[in-house]
KEKOL-66078 format. One record per residue (C-alpha): residue number from 1; x, y, z. Coordinates in steps of 0.2 Angstrom, whole numbers. Layout:
# KEKOL-66078
   num       x       y       z
   NUM       X       Y       Z
...
This chain:
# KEKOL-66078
   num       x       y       z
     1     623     284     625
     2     614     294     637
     3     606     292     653
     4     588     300     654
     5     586     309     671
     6     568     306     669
     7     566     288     664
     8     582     281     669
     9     584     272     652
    10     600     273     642
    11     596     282     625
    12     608     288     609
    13     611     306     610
    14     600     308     594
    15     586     304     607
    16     587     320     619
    17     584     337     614
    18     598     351     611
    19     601     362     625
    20     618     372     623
    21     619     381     639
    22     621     359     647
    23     638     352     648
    24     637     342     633
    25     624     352     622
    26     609     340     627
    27     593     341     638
    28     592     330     653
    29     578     323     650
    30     574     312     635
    31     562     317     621
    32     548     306     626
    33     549     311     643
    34     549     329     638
    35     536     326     626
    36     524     317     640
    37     528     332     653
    38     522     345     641
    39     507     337     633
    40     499     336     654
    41     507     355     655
    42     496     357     641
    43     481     350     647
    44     482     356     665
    45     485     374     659
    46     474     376     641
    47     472     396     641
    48     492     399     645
    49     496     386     632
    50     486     393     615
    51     492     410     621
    52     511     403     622
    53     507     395     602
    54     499     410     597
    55     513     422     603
    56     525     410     593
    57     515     410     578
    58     513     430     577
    59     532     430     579
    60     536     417     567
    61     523     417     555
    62     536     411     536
    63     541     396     547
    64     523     391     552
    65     517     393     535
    66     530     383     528
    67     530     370     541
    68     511     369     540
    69     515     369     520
    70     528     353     524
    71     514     345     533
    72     500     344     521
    73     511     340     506
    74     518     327     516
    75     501     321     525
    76     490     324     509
    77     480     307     511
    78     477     307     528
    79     473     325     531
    80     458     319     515
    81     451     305     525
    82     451     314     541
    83     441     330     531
    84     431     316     522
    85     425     309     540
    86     423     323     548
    87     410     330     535
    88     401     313     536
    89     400     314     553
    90     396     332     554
    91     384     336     541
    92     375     349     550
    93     390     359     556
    94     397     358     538
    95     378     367     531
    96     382     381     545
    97     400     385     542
    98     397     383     524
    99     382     398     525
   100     394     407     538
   101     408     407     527
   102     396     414     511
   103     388     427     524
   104     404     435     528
   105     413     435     511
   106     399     444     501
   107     411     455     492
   108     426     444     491
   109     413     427     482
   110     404     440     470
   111     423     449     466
   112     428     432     463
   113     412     426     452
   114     414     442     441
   115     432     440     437
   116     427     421     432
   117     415     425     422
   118     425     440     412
   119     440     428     410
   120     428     414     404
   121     411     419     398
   122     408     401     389
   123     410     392     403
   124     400     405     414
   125     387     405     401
   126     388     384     403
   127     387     385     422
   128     370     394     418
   129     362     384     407
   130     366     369     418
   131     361     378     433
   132     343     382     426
   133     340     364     419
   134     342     357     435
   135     331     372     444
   136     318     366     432
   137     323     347     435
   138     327     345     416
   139     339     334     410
   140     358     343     409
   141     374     333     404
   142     390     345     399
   143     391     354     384
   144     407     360     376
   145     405     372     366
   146     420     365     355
   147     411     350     351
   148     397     361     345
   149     410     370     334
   150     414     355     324
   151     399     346     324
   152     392     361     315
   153     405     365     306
   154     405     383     312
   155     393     389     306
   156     376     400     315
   157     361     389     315
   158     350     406     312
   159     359     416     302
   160     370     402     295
   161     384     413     294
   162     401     407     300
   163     404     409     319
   164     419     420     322
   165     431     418     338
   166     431     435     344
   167     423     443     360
   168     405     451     363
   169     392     448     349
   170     402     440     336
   171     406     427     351
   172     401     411     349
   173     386     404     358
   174     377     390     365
   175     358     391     360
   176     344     379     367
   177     331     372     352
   178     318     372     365
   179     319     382     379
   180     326     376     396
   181     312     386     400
   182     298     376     393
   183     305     358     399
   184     318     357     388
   185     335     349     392
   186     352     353     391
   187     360     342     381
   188     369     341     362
   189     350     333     355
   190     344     350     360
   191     359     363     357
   192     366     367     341
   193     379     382     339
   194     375     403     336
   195     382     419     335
   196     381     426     353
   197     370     442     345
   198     357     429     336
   199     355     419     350
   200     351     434     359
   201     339     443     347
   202     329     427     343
   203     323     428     361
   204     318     449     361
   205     302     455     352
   206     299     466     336
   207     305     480     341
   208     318     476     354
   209     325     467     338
   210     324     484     327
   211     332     492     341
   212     348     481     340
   213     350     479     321
């Protein structure tokens, strides 16, 4: 047991800071009280104590990661509500970073989209469709392109070849009966499967069609 300086109150030593340079290896005062005298430090000098943290953090930036790391792995519900209220309280200020965030990462979102879209062209292709159904306020449930495969039994619905899994045109695709451009929805009534070429070329004219044969 130890006697806080501070409080007066006798404590076990597991309650007092280590301070080797003290007779026996511990801080005077107790945690609590050390805890209390830095938090009004803190709020009577604000500038001197972000630059204090900030210092530290520069100089110790693996052990701030992987204590922040520690934190959130261990506080993964609370740190959700918290976010979840804040953005319910703060809708506005959630709008204006969010179009801050997008303004100032141009290059690094549309880096991001193209290497999505290279490594998944269905579901980029999917993401459209759905995107335009909704612009045009048609009904859009999720298609999956697999469920078309064997509902169809892979086979084009124009040229009623079979639908080979390989990349560019012979790539399997997802073509609307009518249009999502003329009020048509996105939805397995009004899909059925194609060759990524046929679905392409049955929306070109004559001669754009020549053109591509």
């Amino acid at each position: 047991m130890k006697r806080c300086s501070k409080c007066s109150e006798c404590l076990p030593f597991s309650a007092f800071g280590k301070l080797h340079s003290s007779g026996d290896g511990l801080k005077p005062w107790c945690k609590a009280c050390t805890n209390a005298a830095a938090r009004l430090w803190r709020s009577a000098n604000p500038t001197k104590a972000k630059a204090i943290v900030s210092a530290w953090r520069d100089k110790n930036q693996t052990k701030h990661r992987q204590t922040m790391a520690n934190y959130k792995a261990s506080h993964s519900e609370s740190i959700r509500k918290q976010a979840q209220a804040y953005r319910a309280a703060h809708p506005e200020k959630i709008k204006e970073w969010a179009a801050s965030f997008r303004k100032s990462h141009l290059s690094q979102r549309r880096d991001e989209a193209r290497s999505f879209a290279k490594a998944n062209p269905g579901k980029r292709r999917e993401y459209g469709h759905r995107r335009r159904a909704r612009i045009q306020r048609n009904f859009v449930e999720p298609i999956e392109l697999a469920v078309l495969m064997e509902r169809d039994a892979g086979r084009c619905s124009i040229c009623h070849e079979q639908v080979p899994d390989k990349k560019r045109f012979g790539q399997a695709s997802i073509d609307h009966i009518v249009p999502i451009s003329l009020g048509g929805a996105h939805s397995y009534l009004n899909t059925r499967l194609t060759h990524l070429r046929c679905n392409y070329t049955r929306h070109l004219g004559p001669a754009q069609q020549r053109m591509l044969a």
